[in-house]
N, C-alpha and C positions, 0 to 999 in steps of 0.2 A: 504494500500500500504506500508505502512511503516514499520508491520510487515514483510508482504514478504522480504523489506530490508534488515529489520534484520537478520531473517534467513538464506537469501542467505549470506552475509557478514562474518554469526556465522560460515555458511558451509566450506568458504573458508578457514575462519583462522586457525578450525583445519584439513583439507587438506593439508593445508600449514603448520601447526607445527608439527602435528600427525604423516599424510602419506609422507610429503618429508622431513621437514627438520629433527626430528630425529633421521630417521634411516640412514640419511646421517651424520649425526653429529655424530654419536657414531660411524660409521666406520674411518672418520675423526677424532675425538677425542682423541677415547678411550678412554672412562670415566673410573673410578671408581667405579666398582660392586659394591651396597649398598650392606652391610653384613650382613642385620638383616632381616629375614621374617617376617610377619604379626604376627604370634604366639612368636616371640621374644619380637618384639615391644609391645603388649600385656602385656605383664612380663616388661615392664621398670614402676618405681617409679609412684604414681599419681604428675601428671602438670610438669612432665618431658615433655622435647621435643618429645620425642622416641614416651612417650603416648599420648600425644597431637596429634603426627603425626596417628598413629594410629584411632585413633578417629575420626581427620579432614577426613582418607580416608573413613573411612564408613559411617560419616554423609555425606558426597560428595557421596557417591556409587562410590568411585573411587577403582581401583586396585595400588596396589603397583607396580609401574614399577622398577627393578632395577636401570635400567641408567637414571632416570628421578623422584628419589624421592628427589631428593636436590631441584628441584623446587618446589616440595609441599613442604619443607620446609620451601620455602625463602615465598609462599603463608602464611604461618603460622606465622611468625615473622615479615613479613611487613603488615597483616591484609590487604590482596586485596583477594577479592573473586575469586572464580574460572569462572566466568562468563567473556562475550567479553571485558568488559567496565574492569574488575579487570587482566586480563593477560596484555592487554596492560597497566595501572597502573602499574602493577608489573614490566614489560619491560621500562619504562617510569623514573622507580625508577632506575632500574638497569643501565642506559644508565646515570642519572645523579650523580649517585654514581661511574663512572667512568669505567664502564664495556661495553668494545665498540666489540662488536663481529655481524657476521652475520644476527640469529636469533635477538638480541635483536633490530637492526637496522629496520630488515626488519618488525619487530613486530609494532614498533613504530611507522615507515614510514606508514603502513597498518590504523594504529589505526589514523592517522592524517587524511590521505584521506579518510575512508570509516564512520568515527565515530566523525563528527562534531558537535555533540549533549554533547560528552563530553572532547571537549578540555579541557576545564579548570580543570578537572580532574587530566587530562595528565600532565597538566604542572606543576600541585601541586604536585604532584607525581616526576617529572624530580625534582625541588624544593628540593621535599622532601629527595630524591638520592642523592642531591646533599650537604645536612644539616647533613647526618648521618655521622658516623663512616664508612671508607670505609671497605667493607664486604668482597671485593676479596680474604682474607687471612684466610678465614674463615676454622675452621677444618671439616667442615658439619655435618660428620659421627661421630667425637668426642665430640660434642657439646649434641648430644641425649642425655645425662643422667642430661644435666642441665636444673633447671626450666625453662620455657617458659616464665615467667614471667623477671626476671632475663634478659634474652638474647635479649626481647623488650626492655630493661630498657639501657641495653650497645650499644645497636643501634642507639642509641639515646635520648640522656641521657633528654635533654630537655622535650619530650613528653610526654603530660599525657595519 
């Protein structure tokens, strides 16, 4: 039964971030077109971001979304997996690092009610958000060519 849980729960959340929130969010937005394709990012330095990113997308089997690779970024530098229990982490992080927005709200609120198995995850996480360097100011797209190493390390500087 529990698997079914799962499943059902994994289904919703990316319904809910995938198929509405978005493609309403980038008409609401208007992000920032990432500037680099897959064969760019390829060409960046070894243990650069860019390459890092690159990589993180093909061991994941993920595509490179224009308006949605800052998140696979922010996955890459706060080491939360791409999985139910690592997005809401990642959302969990961002909400106590000071980034109060729709998505991050609604991710949270979801992850609270549907995923009682790993509260204390979430809250190490909110904790954790809340400990670092605030990221809001971040260059995303300019930061690609610096170590990944490096950019863990200015996040918070405490951490091993």
């Amino acid at each position: 039964m529990y698997k079914i849980i799962k499943k059902i729960r994994s289904g919703v959340l990316v319904y809910l971030t995938h198929r509405m929130a978005l493609p309403i969010l980038r008409l609401v937005r208007r992000p920032e077109l990432f500037p680099y394709t897959v064969a760019e990012l390829q060409q960046f330095p070894p243990d650069s971001l860019g390459k890092d990113l690159v990589n993180f997308l093909q061991q994941k089997d993920l595509q490179l979304l224009p308006y949605y690779a800052r998140h696979d970024i922010k996955h890459i530098l706060l080491q939360y997996d791409t999985t139910d229990e690592g997005e809401v982490c990642l959302q969990c992080f961002m909400l106590g690092n000071g980034h109060l927005s729709f998505p991050v709200l609604a991710t949270v609120f979801y992850g609270f009610c549907t995923m009682p198995e790993y509260l204390k995850k979430f809250v190490t996480a909110f904790r954790r958000g809340r400990s670092c360097v605030p990221i809001s100011g971040w260059n995303w797209f300019a930061i690609l060519y610096e170590p990944t190493s490096l950019l863990i390390q200015k996040l918070h500087p405490c951490e091993k």
